[in-house]
C-alpha positions in Angstrom: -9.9 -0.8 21.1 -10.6 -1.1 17.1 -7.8 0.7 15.4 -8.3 2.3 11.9 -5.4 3.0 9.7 -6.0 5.2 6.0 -3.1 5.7 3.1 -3.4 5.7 -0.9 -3.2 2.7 -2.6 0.6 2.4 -3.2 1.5 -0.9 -6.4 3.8 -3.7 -4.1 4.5 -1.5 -1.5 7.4 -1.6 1.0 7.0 -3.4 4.0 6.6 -0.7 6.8 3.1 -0.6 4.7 2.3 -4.2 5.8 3.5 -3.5 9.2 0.3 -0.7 9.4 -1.9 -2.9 7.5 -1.4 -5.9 10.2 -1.5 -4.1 13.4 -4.8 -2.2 12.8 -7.8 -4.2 13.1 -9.2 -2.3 9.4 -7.1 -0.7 6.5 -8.4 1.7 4.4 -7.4 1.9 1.0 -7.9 5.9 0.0 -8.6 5.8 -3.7 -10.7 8.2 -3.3 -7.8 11.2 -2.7 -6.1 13.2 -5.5 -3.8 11.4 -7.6 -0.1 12.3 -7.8 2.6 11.9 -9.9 5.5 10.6 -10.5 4.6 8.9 -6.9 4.2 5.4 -4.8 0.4 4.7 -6.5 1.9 3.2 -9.7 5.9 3.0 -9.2 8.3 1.8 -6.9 11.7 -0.1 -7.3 13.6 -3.4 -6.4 17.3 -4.0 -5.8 19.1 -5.4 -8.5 21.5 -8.6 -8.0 24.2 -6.1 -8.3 22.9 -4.3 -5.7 21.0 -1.5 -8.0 18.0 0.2 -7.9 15.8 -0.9 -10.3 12.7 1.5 -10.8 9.8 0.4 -12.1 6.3 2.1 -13.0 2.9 0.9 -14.2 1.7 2.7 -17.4 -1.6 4.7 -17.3 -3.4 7.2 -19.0 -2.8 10.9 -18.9 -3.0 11.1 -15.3 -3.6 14.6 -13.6 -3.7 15.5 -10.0 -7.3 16.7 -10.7 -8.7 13.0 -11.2 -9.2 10.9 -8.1 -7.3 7.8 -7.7 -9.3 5.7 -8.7 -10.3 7.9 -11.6 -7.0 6.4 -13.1 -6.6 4.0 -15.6 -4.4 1.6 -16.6 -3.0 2.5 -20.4 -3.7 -0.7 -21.9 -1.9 -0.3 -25.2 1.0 -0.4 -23.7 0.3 -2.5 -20.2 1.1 -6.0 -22.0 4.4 -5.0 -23.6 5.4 -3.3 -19.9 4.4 -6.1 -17.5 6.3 -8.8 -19.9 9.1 -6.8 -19.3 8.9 -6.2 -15.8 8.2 -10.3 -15.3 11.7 -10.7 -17.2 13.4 -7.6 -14.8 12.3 -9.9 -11.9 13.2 -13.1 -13.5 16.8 -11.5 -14.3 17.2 -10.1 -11.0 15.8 -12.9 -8.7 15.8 -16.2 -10.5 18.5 -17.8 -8.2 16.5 -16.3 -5.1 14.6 -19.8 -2.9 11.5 -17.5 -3.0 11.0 -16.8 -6.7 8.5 -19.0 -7.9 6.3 -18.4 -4.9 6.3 -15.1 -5.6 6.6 -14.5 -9.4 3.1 -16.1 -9.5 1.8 -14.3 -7.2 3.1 -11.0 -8.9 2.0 -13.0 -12.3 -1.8 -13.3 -10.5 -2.1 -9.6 -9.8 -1.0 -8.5 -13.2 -3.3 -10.9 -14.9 -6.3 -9.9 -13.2 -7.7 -7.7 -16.2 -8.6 -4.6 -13.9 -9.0 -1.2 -15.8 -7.7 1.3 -13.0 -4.2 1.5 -10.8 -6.3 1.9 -7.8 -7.7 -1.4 -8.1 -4.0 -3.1 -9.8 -2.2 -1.5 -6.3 -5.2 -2.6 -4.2 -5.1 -6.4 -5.8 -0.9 -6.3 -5.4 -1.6 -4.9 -1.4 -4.3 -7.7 -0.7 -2.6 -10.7 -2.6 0.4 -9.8 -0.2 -1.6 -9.5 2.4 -2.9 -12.9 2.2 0.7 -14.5 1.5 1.3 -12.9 4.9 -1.2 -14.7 6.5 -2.5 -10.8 7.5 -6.2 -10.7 8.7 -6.7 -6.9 8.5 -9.9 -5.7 6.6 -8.6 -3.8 3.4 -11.6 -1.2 2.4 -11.5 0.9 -0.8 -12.9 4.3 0.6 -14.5 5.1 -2.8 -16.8 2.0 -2.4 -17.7 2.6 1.2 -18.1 6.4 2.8 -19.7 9.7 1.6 -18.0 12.8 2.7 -19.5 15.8 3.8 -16.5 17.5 3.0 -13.4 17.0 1.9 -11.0 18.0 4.9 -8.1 15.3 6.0 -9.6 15.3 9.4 -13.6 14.9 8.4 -12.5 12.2 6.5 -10.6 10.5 9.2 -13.8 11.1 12.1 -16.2 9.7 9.0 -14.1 6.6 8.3 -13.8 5.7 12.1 -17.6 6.4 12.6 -18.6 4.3 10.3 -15.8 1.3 11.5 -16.6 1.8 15.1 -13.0 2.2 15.5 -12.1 4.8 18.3 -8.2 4.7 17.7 -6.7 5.9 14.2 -3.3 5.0 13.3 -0.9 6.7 11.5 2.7 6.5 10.0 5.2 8.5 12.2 5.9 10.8 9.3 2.7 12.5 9.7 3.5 13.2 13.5 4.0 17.1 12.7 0.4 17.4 10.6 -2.1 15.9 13.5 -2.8 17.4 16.6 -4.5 15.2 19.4 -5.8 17.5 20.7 -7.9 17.8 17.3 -8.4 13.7 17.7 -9.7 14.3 21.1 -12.0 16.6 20.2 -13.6 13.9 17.8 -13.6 11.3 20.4 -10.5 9.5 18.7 -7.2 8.2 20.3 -4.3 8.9 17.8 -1.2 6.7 17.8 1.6 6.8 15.3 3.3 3.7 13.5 7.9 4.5 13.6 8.9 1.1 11.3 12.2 -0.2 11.8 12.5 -0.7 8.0 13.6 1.8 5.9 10.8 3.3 3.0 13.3 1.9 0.3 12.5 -0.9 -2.0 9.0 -3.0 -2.8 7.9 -6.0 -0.5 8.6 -7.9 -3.7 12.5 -7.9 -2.8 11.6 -8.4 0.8 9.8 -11.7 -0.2 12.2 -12.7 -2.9 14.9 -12.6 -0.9 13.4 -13.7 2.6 11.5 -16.6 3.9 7.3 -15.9 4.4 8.1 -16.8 8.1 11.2 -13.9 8.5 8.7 -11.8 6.3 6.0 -12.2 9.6 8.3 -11.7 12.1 9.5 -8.5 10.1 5.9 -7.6 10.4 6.5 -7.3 14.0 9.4 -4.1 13.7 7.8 -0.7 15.1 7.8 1.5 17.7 4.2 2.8 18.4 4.5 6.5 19.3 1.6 8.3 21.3 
C-alpha cells in the first residue's frame, strides 16, 4: 500500500525526520502552510565538542505568520556574513570528526545554491541529505503540486493522497491526539503513526558528523509504527 507522509520544510532536520521521509513511499514538503516563528523551518542546533548546544538560525526577511512558507525569503544582506560563520561554527566544532569533509561540502552545496526563499534552502538541505542517505522517497513541494479547496488539515491530507494514489498517510506519533481514524476512514485512508527511537534534539548534521553514512542507514531503521 502507497504511504504518504506531509510536515513543513524544517533547515537540516533531525533524524526522526529522515526516518518518515524513508519509510513512506512519497514525502511531502508543506511549504504551502503558515509560517512560524522562532521555529524548526529556519533554525535548529548541533552539539558543541564540549558537549553544548549550539543554536543556529538562517536569516530572512520580516517573516509573519500571515505569509506562507514559501512566501519567505532569505535576507540576503546579511545571508553571506551568517553562513561564513556558521561554516567556521561547524569547522570549530567538528573538524577532528572522520565525517567532516563529506559533510561540510555537502552543507557548503546547499548554502551555495543561490535560492531566494527558506522553503526552498530547508527543502535543498532535506533532499541533499536525502540522497547522502541513499533515500529513494519522492520529496514534493505542496505549493508546486495541489490546489486546495479549502484549507482544513484534513482536506489537505485526502487532496494530497488523491492525487499520490496513496491510501495510507503517515504521521509522527506526536500528532496521535489531533487525528481521529475514524475521520481517515471516512476518507478511505489508513492512518499509521511514526514513534522514532531518536530523540527531536540536535540537526542530522551532528548525526552525520559524528557517525558513519552506514550507522546513519541503519539509524534510519529506529521506530515503532503505531496504528
Amino acid at each position: 500500500m502507497k504511504k504518504l507522509a506531509c510536515m513543513q520544510p524544517y533547515f537540516f532536520p533531525y533524524i526522526g525526520y529522515f526516518q518518515l521521509i524513508n519509510y513512506v513511499d512519497v514525502f511531502v514538503s508543506h511549504d504551502d502552510g503558515n509560517y512560524i516563528k522562532n521555529h524548526w523551518i529556519n533554525r535548529n542546533s548541533i552539539e558543541s565538542s564540549r558537549g553544548e548546544r549550539v543554536r543556529f538560525t538562517v536569516p530572512v526577511r520580516k517573516a509573519s505568520h500571515k505569509l506562507k512558507i514559501h512566501e519567505v525569503l532569505i535576507d540576503s544582506d546579511s545571508f553571506f556574513f551568517w553562513k561564513s560563520k556558521f561554516l567556521k561554527t561547524l569547522e570549530q566544532n567538528y573538524g577532528k570528526q572522520p565525517n567532516f569533509n563529506l559533510v561540510m561540502d555537502m552543507v557548503s552545496s546547499v548554502l551555495d545554491s543561490d535560492l531566494n526563499s527558506i522553503s526552498e534552502l530547508s527543502l535543498k538541505s532535506i533532499r541533499e541529505v536525502s540522497s547522502l542517505l541513499e533515500i529513494k522517497t519522492e520529496i514534493i513541494p505542496s505549493s508546486r503540486r495541489y490546489e486546495y479547496s479549502g484549507e482544513t488539515v484534513l482536506n489537505k491530507i485526502k487532496i494530497m493522497c488523491e492525487s499520490e494514489k496513496s491510501f495510507c498517510y503517515v504521521n509522527p506519533v506526536g500528532g496521535k491526539d489531533f487525528y481521529s481514524r475514524s475521520r481517515f476512514m471516512e476518507m478511505s485512508l489508513n492512518l499509521e503513526f511514526m514513534k522514532s527511537s531518536s530523540e527531536f534534539s540536535f540537526s542530522i548534521i551532528d548525526t552525520l558528523m559524528r557517525t558513519s553514512l552506514e550507522e546513519v542507514r541503519e539509524k534510519l531503521m529506529n521506530y515503532e509504527i503505531v496504528l
